[in-house]
C-alpha angles and dihedrals in degrees: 000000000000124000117220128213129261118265101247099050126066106282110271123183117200117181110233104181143322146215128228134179119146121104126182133051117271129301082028110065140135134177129089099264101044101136097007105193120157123017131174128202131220133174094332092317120102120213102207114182101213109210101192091050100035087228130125107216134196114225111195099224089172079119100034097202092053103044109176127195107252101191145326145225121202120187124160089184112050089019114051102157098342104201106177140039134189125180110226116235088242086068084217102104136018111221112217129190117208126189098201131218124304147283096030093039102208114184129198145202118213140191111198116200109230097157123155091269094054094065126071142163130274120216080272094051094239109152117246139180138228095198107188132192099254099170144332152185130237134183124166134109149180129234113234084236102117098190094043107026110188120185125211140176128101093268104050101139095344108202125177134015139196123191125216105174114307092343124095121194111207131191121207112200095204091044104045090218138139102206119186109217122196113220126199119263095237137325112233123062111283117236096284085058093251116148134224113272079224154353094199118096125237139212113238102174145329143197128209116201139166080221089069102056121160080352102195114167126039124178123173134222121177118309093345136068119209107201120190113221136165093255091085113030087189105044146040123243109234121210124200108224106171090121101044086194095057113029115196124207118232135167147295145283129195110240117248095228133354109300 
C-alpha cells in the first residue's frame, strides 16, 4: 500500500505495507497474487486479477500495513490471464475481464458471486470470502486457414474495462475492438422477491478499427470513451457511445501525460 502526498505540497510517495503471496519461479507459481496486474477497490477490500494464476483475490486493506488475503477464485477456464477487475454498485458480483493464453487468445468476461452469503467468519473473526464463477461471456475464434490464421470475435485478448451502471466498456487488443457489455442489475430477488431477468451478460454494441490497434486501456466519461492503442503513442482514440448499441468513432486527444 502505498500513501500519497497531500495536494498543496510537492507529491511524496511512502510505502506503508505490503502483501505478498506468490512462491516458485515462472512458469511454476502458486499463490494468489503470481503476476498481480489489475486490481479494483471497493469499501477496504482490494479486488486484485492474478495473470499468472488466472484467480481474482480479495486483499483485506482495513489495516493498511498488514493487507491479508481475504479469499480467492481460481478458473482456468472462464478466467485465462485475467488482467482487470470492477466491483458492480449492487455489491453482489466482481466482473472480471480475462485475455486468455496465446496464442488463441481467448478473452473472457466474468461475473464472480460474492454475495452476503458467500462471506463468513474465521476463529478470529476476521471476514472472508468464498468468490465463485457464476456466469461469463466469450467471443474469439480461428479461421479454418492453416497458413494465415486470422482470429476474430469481439473478446480476442481482451485487455482493459470500465464500468457506468450496469455498462462495461471492454477493449480486445487482437481484435482491435470497443465492445459495450450489458451486465445484469443485481443477482439475488429485489425486495418484492423478483427476481433478475438474467445473470448472464450481453453484448449491446461493438466497434472494430485499425485506430484501435492493440487498444489497451479504455476510461469513460459521459456519453464518450476515450480508449488508449498503440495506433497513436502520443494520444488517446475517442469513441462516441451515446448510443451503446451503435459506437461511433471520433477523434483524438492528446494525452495529458505517457500512458
Amino acid at each position: 500500500m502505498v500513501e500519497m502526498g497531500d495536494k498543496l505540497s510537492h507529491p511524496t510517495r511512502s510505502v506503508v505495507g505490503f502483501a505478498q503471496d506468490c512462491v516458485g519461479v515462472p512458469p511454476r507459481v502458486s499463490g494468489a497474487l503470481c503476476g498481480a496486474t489489475g486490481a479494483f477497490l471497493q469499501g477496504h477490500y482490494l479486488w486484485v486479477a492474478a495473470t499468472s494464476v488466472d484467480s481474482v483475490s480479495a486483499l483485506d486493506c482495513y489495516r493498511p500495513e498488514a493487507p491479508t488475503v481475504a479469499g480467492t477464485v481460481r478458473d482456468a477456464v472462464r478466467l485465462p490471464q485475467v488482467v482487470a477487475t470492477w466491483v458492480h454498485s449492487s455489491n453482489e458480483y466482481v466482473v472480471a475481464v480475462s485475455r486468455g493464453r496465446r496464442p488463441l487468445m481467448d478473452g473472457h468476461l466474468t461475473l464472480i458471486d460474492v454475495r452476503y452469503d458467500q462471506w463468513y467468519k474465521d476463529p478470529s473473526e476476521r471476514f472472508l470470502v468464498k468468490p465463485k464463477v457464476l456466469s461469463w461471456l466469450r467471443d474469439c475464434a480461428t479461421s479454418d486457414d492453416p497458413t494465415f490464421p486470422n482470429r476474430f470475435g469481439r473478446l480476442c485478448g481482451a485487455r482493459a474495462l470500465h464500468v457506468v451502471g450496469d455498462l462495461a466498456y471492454v477493449v480486445a487488443e487482437t481484435t482491435h475492438t470497443l465492445s459495450i457489455i450489458r451486465l445484469p442489475p443485481r443477482l439475488s430477488d429485489n425486495e418484492m422477491g423478483v427476481s433478475p431477468r438474467t445473470i448472464y451478460p450481453e453484448f449491446v454494441g461493438s466497434i472494430r478499427d485499425g485506430r484501435l490497434d492493440r487498444a489497451y486501456a479504455v476510461a469513460v466519461d459521459g456519453i464518450n470513451a476515450f480508449v488508449a492503442s498503440r495506433w497513436c503513442k502520443t494520444c488517446v482514440v475517442m469513441v462516441n457511445v451515446m448510443d451503446p448499441a451503435d459506437p461511433k468513432l471520433g477523434g483524438r486527444l492528446p494525452r495529458p501525460g505517457g500512458l
